[in-house]
C-alpha positions as a Markdown table, in Angstrom:
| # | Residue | x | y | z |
|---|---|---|---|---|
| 1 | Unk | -8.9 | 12.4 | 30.3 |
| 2 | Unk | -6.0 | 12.6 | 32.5 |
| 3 | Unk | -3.0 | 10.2 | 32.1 |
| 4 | Unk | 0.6 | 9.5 | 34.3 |
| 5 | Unk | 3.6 | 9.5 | 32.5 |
| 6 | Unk | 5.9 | 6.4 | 34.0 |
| 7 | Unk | 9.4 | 5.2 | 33.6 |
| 8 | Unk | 9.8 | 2.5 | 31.1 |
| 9 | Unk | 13.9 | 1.2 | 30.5 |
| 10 | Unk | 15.1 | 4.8 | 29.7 |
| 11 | Unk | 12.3 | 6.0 | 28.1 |
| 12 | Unk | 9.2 | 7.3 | 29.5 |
| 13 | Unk | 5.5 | 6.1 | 28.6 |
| 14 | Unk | 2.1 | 7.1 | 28.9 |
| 15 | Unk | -0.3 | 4.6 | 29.5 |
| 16 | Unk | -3.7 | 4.5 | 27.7 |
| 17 | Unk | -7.0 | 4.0 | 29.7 |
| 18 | Unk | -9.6 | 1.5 | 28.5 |
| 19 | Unk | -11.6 | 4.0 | 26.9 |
| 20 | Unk | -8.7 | 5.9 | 25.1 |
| 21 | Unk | -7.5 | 2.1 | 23.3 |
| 22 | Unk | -10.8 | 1.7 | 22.4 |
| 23 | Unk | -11.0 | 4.9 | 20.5 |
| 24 | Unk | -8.2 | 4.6 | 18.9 |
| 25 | Unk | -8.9 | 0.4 | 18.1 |
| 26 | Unk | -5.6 | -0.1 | 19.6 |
| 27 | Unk | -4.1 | -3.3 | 20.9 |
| 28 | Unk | -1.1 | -4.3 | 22.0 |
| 29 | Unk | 1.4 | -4.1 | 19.3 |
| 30 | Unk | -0.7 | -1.4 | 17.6 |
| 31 | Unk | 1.7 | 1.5 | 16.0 |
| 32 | Unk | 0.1 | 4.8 | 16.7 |
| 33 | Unk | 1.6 | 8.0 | 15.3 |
| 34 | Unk | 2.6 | 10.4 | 18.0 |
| 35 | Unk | 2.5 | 14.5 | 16.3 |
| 36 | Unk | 3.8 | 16.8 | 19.1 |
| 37 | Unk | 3.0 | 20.7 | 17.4 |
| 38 | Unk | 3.0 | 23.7 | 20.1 |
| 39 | Unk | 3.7 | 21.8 | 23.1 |
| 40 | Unk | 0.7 | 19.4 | 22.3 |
| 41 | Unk | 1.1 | 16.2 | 21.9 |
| 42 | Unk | -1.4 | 13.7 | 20.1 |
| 43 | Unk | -1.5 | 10.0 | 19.1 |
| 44 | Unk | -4.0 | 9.3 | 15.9 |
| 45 | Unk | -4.4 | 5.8 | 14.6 |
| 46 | Unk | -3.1 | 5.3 | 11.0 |
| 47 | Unk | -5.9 | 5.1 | 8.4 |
| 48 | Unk | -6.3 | 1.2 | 8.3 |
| 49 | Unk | -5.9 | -0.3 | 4.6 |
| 50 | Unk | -6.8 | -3.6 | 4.2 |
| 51 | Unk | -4.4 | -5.8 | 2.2 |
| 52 | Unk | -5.8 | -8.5 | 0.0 |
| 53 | Unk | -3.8 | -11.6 | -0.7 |
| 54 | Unk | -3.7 | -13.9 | -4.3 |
| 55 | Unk | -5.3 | -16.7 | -1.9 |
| 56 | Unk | -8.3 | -14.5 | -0.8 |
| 57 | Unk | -9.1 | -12.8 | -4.9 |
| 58 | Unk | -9.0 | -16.6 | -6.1 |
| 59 | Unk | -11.2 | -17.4 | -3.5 |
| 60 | Unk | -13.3 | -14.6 | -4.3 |
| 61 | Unk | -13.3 | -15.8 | -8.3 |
| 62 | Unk | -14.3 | -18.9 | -7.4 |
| 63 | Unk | -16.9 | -17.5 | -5.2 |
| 64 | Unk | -18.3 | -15.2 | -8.3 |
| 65 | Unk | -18.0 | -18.0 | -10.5 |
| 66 | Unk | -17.4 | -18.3 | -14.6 |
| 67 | Unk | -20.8 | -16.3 | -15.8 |
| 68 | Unk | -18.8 | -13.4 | -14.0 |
| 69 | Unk | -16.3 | -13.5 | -15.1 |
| 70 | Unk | -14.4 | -10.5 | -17.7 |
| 71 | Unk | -14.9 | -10.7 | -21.6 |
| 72 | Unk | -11.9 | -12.4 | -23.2 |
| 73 | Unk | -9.9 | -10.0 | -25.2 |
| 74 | Unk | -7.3 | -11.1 | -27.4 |
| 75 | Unk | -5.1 | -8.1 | -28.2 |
| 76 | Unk | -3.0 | -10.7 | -30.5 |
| 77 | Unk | 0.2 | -9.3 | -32.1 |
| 78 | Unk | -0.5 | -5.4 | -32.6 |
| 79 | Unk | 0.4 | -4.0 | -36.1 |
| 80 | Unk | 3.6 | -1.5 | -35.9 |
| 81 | Unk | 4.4 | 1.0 | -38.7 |
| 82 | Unk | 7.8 | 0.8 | -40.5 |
| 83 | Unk | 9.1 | 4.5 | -41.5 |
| 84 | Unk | 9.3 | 4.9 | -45.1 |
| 85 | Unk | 12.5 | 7.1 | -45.0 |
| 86 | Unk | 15.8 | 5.8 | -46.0 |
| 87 | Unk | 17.8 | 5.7 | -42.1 |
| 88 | Unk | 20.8 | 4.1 | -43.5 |
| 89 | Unk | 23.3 | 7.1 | -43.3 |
| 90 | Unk | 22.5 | 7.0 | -39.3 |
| 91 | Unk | 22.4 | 3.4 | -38.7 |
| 92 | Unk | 25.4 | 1.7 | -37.1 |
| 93 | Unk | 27.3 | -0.2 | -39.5 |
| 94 | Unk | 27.6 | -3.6 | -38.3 |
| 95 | Unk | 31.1 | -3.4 | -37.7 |
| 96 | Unk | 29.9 | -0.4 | -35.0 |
| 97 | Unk | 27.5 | -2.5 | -33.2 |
């Protein structure tokens, strides 16, 4: 597909037949990313991740409903060990703190 380059402000632009937008699912606004390797130039769409909002999982919750939901776990207050050994010659004193 052949395309004419025009004069745009100070820049140049190409503009992109029917077909070509289509292709790409381009609309106006779209940002296309433009690779130019070996005097080639080509415009590929950017891989299109859709972004989910708090409004649209609670919705979706709601939607599942409570029989769906997750098991409850209470991880309550986790035990931690206390070393045996006697730290006290490396402590700070508390005049060093």
């Amino acid at each position: 597909m052949k395309v004419k380059v025009a004069k745009w402000g100070n820049s140049i632009a190409v503009r992109l037949p029917k077909a070509a937008a289509e292709a790409l699912q381009a609309v106006p606004g779209t940002e296309l990313e433009l690779t130019i390797e070996g005097g080639k130039a080509q415009l590929t769409a950017p891989s299109r991740v859709r972004r989910i909002d708090l409004d649209e999982l609670a919705a979706e919750a709601r939607r599942l409903g409570p029989q769906n939901e997750p098991a409850y776990e209470d991880w309550g207050i986790l035990p931690s060990e206390w070393p045996d050994e006697d730290w006290s010659d490396i402590a700070p004193k508390d005049d060093e703190r």
